[in-house]
N, C-alpha and C positions, 0 to 999 in steps of 0.2 A: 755568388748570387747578387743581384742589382738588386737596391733597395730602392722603396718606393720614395718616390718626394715628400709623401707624409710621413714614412719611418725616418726620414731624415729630420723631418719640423718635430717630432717625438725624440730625437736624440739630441734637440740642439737645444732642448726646454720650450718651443710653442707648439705642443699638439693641438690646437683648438683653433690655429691660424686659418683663415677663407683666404687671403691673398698675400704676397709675398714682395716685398721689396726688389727694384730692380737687383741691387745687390746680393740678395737673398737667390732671388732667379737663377744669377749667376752661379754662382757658386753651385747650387744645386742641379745645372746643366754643366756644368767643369768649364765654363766659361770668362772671360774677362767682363766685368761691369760693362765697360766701351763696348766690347761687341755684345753685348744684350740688350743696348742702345739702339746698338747700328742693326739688328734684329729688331725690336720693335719699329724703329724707324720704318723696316723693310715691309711689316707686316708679319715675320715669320713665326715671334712671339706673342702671344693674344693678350693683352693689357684694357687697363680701362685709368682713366684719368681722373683724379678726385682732387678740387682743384689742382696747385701745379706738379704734385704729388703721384708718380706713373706707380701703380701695383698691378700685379700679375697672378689673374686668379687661381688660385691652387687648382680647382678641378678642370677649367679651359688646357693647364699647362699639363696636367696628368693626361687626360685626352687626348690630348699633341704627342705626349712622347707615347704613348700608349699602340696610335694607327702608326708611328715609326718604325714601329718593331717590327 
């Protein structure tokens, strides 16, 4: 069974996180940092900017993988 992106931020110690590090993204998409870059770049990933600081809001990303299914 797939676990959610929030069973995951509960297994990793931040159950209470709203957004996630590009890095974080990553990982939790089975991805490489660089291309969750080259995704945001793209538009594919939903981020918001706080100044130079890119995070990826938990519920935009659960949404996203959510209508993939």
């Amino acid at each position: 069974m797939v676990k959610s992106i929030s069973e995951e931020l509960v297994a990793t110690g931040k159950p209470g996180a709203l957004v996630l590090s590009v890095t974080e993204a990553a990982a939790a998409l089975g991805m490489s940092p660089q291309g969750a870059y080259d995704a945001i770049k793209r538009g594919d990933i939903p981020h918001i900017r706080i100044g130079s600081a890119i995070k990826v809001p938990l519920v935009q990303l659960n949404k996203l993988l959510q209508g993939a299914s």
